[in-house]
N, C-alpha and C positions, 0 to 999 in steps of 0.2 A: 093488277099486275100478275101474271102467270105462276111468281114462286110467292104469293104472299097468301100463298096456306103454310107458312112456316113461321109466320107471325099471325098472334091473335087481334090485335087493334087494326081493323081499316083504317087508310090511308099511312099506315107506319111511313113511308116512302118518303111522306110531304117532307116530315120533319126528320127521319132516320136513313139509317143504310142497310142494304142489306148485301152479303158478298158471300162467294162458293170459292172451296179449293181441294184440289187434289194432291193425292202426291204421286209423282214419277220420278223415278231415278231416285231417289230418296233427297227431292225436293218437293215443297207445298209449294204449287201454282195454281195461280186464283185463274178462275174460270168465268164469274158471272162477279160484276158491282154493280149497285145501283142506290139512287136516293137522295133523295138533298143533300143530307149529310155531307154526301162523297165530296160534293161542287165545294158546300163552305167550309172543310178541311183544305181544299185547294187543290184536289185532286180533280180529275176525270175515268171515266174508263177504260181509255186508252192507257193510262198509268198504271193501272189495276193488272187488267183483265188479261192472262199471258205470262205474269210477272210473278216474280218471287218474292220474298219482305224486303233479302238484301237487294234487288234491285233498285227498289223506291225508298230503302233507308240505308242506301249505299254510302252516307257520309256520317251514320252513327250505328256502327256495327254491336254496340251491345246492347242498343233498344230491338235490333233485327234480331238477334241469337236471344232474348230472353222474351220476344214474341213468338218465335220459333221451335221456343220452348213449349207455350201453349198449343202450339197449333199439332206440334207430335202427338201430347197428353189428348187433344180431341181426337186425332188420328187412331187412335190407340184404343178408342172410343169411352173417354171418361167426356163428360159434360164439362165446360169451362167457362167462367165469369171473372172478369178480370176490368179494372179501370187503369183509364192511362188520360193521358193529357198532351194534345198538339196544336200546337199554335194558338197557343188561352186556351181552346177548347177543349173542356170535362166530357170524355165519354163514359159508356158500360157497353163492355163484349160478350155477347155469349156467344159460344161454340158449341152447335150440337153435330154430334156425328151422325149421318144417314147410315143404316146399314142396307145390304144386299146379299143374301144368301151368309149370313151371322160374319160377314167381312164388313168393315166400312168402304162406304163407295165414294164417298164425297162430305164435309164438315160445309152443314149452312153456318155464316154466322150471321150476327144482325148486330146493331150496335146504336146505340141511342146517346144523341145530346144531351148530361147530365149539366151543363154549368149554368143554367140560372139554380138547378138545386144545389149543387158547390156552391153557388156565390151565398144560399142564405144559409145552411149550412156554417159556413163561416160566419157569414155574421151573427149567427146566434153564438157560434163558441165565443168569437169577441166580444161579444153581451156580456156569455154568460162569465168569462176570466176577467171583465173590469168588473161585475157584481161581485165576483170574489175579490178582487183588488181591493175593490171600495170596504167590501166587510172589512178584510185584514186589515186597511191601513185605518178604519173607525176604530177598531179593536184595537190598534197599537195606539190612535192616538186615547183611548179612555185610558190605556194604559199609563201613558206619561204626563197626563194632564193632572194624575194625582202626585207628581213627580214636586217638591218645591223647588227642584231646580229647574231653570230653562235648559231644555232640549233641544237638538236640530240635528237633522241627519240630512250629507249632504253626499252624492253622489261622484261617480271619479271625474265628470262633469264638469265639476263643482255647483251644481245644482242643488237645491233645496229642495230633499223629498219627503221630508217628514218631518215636523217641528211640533209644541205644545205651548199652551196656557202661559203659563207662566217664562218663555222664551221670549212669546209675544209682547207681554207686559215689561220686559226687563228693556227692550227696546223699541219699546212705547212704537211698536206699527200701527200702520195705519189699516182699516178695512178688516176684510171678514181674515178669521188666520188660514181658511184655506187658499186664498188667495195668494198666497206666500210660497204656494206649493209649485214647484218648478222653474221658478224666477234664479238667477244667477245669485248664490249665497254673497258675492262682494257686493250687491245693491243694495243690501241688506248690513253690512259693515266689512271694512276693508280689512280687515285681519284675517278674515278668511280666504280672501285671495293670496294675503301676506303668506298663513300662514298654511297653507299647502302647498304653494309654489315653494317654501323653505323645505318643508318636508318631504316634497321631489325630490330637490335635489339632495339633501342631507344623508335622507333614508330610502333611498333609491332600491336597495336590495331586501332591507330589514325597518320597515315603518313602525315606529314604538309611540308609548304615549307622550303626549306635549303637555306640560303645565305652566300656565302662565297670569296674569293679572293684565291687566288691561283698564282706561276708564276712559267711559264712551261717552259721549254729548248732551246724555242727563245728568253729569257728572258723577255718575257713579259709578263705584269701584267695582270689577266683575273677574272672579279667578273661575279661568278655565280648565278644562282637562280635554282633549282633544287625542278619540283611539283610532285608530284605523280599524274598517272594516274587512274580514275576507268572507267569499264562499267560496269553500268549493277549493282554496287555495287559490284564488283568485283575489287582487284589490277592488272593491267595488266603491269604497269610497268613506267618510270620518263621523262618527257620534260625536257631536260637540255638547258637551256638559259644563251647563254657568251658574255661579253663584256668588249673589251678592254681597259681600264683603266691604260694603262700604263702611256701615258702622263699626266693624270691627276695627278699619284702618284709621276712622276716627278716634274710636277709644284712644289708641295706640298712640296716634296724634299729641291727643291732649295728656295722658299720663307722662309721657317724652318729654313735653313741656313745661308738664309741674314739675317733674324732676331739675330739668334746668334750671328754672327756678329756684 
């Protein structure tokens, strides 16, 4: 193709664009488009070629005036690389300025399809923010598993996002205790559906701690404490802390007893 001494990879065309503009009047008017690219953004060059930014992005005026931005700074004859995204598609712009007697005479740009590298790009930061997820929440749970009370932290959800050892034990679950991670905290017992919907409504503006007892279907006795959590000034959702209080209410039982006696 006659301008693709202004890119170094043959065949740039197949899979890129390549576009010229000037300015008159002290507008940038594109003169030359071309290249696959142009077709699978959904353009042609009749769109192009002639036309100004805000003509072809006459119904989103501040993506025209902050592309119009770069196109002056190339004018001006700084060099400009710049990503944008249209219609899914991840591109990269360069703008170089031609000069002509130490004037610029005309901005080649060219611009390349980046989004299969955005797409893994992404998937690598998702990789790599649930490898850190998975650390932190290992690390919190080595934390709470030396806890002897049962733990659970449940989300504003009401979701189950973090539990330990000895939570699991106190209500004899079933299966591995990661399994429990995510599951609706009431399928797990009904007091926490109880007792968040109470704390809705109660503590609507100012959520405080709950203390309470409770005895679940292993017949044993379990006194809770239940904080709300925030970040950030935000509710994100309750630390639920349990401890087995059974023998103690036995004790209590039996000396009551003797006494009446």
């Amino acid at each position: 193709m006659k301008d693709s001494r202004y890119i170094s990879q043959s065949g740039f065309t197949d899979t890129g664009m390549i576009f010229k503009f000037v300015q008159r009047s002290n507008e940038f008017i594109h003169t030359f488009a071309e290249g696959e690219l142009l077709y699978t953004l959904g353009f042609n060059r009749e769109d192009i070629v002639g036309k100004t930014l805000h003509d072809f992005y006459w119904d989103d005026i501040d993506t025209a005036n902050l592309l119009n931005g770069y196109y002056k700074k190339a004018w001006e004859g700084q060099y400009i690389e710049y990503e944008g995204e249209f219609r899914g598609i991840y591109y990269v712009i360069y703008l170089r300025p031609l000069f002509h007697k130490d004037k610029v005479a005309e901005v080649v740009g060219t611009c390349v399809d980046i989004t299969n590298k955005k797409i893994m790009e992404d998937d690598i930061l998702q990789k790599e923010q649930e490898r850190k997820l998975m650390n932190s929440y290992a690390f919190q749970r080595s934390l709470i598993d030396r806890l002897h009370s049962g733990i659970a932290v449940t989300d504003c959800n009401k979701k189950i996002r973090l539990l330990n050892r000895e939570f699991y034990e106190l209500f004899q679950l079933k299966g591995e205790v990661d399994c429990h991670i995510g599951m609706q905290a009431s399928d797990l017992h009904y007091l926490f559906d109880k007792e968040i919907n109470k704390n809705k409504f109660e503590n609507t503006e100012k959520r405080t701690r709950t203390t309470k007892e409770i005895k679940i279907d292993t017949g044993r006795t379990l006194r809770y404490n239940c904080f709300p959590l925030n970040e950030e000034n935000d509710f994100v959702g309750y630390l639920w802390e349990f401890e087995d209080i059974t023998e103690q209410k036995n004790g209590k039982s039996y000396y009551s007893g003797k006494r009446r006696s």
